[in-house]
C-alpha positions as CSV (number, residue, x, y, z in Angstrom):
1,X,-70.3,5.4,9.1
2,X,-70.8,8.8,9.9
3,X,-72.2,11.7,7.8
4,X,-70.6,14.6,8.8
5,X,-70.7,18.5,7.4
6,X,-67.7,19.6,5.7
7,X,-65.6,22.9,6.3
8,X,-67.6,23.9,9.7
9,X,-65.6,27.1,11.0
10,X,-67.3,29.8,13.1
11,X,-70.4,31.2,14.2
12,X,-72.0,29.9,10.7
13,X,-70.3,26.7,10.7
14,X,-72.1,25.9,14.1
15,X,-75.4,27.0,13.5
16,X,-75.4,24.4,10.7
17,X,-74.0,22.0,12.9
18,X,-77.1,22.7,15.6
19,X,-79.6,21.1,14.0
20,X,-77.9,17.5,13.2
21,X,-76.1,17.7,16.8
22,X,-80.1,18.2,18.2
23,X,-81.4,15.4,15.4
24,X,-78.9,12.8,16.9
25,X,-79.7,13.9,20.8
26,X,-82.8,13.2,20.5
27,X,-82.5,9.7,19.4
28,X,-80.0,8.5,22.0
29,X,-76.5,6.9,21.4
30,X,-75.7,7.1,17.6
31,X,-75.2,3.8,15.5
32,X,-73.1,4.3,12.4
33,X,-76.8,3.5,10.4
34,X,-78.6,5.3,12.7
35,X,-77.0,9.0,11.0
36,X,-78.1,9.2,7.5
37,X,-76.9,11.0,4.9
38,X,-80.6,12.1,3.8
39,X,-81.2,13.4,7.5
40,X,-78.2,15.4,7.5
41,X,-79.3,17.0,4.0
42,X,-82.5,17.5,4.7
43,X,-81.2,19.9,8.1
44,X,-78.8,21.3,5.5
45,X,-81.7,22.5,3.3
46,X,-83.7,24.3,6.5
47,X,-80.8,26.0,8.0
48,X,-79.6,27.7,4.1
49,X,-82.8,29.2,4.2
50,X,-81.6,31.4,7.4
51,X,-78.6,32.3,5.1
52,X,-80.5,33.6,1.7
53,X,-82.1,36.6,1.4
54,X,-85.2,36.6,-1.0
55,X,-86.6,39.5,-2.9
56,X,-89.8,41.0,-1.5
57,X,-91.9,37.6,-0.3
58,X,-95.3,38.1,0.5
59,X,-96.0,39.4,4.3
60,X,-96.3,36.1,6.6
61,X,-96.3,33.8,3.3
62,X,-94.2,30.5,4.8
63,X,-91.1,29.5,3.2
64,X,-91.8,26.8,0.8
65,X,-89.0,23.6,0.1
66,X,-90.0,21.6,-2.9
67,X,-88.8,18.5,-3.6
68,X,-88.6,17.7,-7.5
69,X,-88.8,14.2,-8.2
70,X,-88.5,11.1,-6.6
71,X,-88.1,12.3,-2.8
72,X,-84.9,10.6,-0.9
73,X,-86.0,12.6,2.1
74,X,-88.6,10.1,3.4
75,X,-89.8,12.0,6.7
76,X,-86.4,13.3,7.2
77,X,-87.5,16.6,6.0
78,X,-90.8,17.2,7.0
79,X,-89.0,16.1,10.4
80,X,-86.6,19.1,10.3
81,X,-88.7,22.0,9.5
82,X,-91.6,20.5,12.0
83,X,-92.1,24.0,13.8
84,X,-89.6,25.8,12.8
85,X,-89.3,29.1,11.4
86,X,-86.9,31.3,10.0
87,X,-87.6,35.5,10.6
88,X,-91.5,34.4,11.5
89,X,-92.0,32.2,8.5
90,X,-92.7,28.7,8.8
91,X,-92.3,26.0,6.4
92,X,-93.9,24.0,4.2
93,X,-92.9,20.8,2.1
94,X,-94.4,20.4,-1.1
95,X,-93.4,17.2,-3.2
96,X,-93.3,17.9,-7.0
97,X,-93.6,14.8,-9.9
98,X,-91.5,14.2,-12.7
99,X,-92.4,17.7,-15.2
100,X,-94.8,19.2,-12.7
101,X,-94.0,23.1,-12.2
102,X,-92.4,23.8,-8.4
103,X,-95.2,26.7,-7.5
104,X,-94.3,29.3,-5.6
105,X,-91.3,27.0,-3.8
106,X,-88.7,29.5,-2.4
107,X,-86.1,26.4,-2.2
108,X,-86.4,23.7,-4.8
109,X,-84.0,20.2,-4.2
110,X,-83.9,18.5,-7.6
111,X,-83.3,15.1,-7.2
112,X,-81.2,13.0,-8.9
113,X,-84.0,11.4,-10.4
114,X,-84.2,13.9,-12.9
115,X,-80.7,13.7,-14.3
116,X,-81.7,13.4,-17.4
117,X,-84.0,16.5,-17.6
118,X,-81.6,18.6,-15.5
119,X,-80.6,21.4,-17.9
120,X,-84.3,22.5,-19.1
121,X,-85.1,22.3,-15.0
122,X,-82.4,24.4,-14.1
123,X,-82.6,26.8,-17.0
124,X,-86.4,26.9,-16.6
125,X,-85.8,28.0,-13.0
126,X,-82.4,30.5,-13.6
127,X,-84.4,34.0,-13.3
128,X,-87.0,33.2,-10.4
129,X,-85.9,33.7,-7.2
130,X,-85.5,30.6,-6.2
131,X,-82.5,28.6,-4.2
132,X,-81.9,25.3,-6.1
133,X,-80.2,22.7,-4.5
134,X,-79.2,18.9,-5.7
135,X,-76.7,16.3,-5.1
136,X,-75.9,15.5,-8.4
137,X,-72.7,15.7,-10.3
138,X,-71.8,18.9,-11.7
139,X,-75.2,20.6,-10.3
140,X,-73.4,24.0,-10.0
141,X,-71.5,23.8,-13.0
142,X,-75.1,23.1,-14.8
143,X,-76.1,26.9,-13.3
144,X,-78.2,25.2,-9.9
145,X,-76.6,27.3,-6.5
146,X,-76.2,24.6,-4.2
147,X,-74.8,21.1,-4.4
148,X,-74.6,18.5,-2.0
149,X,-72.3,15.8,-2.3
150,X,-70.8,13.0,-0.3
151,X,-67.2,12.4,0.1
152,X,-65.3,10.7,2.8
153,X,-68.4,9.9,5.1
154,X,-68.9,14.0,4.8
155,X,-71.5,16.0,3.1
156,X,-69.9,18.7,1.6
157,X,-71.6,21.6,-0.5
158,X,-70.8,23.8,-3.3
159,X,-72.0,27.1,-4.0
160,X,-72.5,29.3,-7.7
161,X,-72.9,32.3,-6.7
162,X,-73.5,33.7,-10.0
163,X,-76.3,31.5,-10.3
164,X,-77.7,32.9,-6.5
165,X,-77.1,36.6,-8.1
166,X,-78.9,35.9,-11.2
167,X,-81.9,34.1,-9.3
168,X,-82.0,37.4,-7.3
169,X,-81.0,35.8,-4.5
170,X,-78.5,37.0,-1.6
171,X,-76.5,34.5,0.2
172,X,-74.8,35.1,3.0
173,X,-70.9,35.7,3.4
174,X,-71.0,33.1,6.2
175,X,-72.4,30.7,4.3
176,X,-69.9,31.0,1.3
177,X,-67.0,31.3,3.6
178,X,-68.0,27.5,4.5
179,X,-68.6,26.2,0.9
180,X,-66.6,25.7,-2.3
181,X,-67.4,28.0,-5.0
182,X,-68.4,26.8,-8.6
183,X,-68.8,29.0,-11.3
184,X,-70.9,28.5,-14.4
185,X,-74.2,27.8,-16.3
186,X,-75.2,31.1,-16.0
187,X,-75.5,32.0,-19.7
């Protein structure tokens, strides 16, 4: 079974294609468990960064991804930013328990471990510039920006971009030419 990304037109669409073509090169011919979803996410999360625009972030501060709760990533993610950067910035991966605060996290992937406590995360998190992103149902509806979610052997995302305007944040046309847009849970 393949995980594959969804609506991949253009210029954009390739460039977040790159990094999961380059991911299964470099492990040789691709068995259907080989290419996992998490792996395909976790390249999804670096790549948005080169499509968001942050207000004012410290001069040659790294860009930080949190991880909020139990982390499905495994090394997939540290994997994927592992010497990258994105306009001179590196990246860091900071992993966050249950209630902690997310620091000074530019991107924060809530996981669906904390279901349950979604609302007060995503609320407490609305005004800071920050891009949230999940894969849990109804993650943009609930006023996060990004949701990934797995359908037909495809991740597809959504985007709010209310949610990215209230945050302060500026996403990229490109970027939400290839997503579906959500609106609310911006109130």
């Amino acid at each position: 079974m393949a995980f594959l990304i969804h609506r991949v037109r253009g210029r954009a669409g390739r460039a977040l294609v790159l990094p999961v073509a380059l991911l299964l090169a470099a492990r040789g011919p691709v068995t259907a468990q080989a290419f996992k979803e998490y792996e395909v996410k976790a390249a999804m999360l670096y790549k948005f960064a080169g499509f968001v625009e942050w207000p004012a972030l410290p001069a040659g501060a790294p860009l930080c991804i949190g991880v909020l709760g139990h982390d499905p990533f495994g090394p997939a993610l540290d994997q994927a930013i592992q010497g990258k950067s994105i306009n001179g910035r590196l990246f860091v991966v900071r992993r966050f328990k249950t209630g902690q605060g997310t620091g000074n996290c530019q991107i924060v992937f809530v996981s669906s471990s904390e279901k349950k406590m979604l609302r007060g995360i995503l609320d407490r998190l609305r005004r800071e510039p920050v891009l949230t992103v999940g894969d849990t149902p109804r993650f943009c509806e609930d006023g996060g920006i990004i949701n990934l979610e797995l359908a037909d052997n495809r991740v597809h995302f959504q985007i709010n971009p209310e949610a990215a305007e209230l945050a302060r944040l500026v996403v990229s046309s490109q970027l939400l030419s290839l997503a579906s847009i959500v609106h609310g849970g911006t109130q």
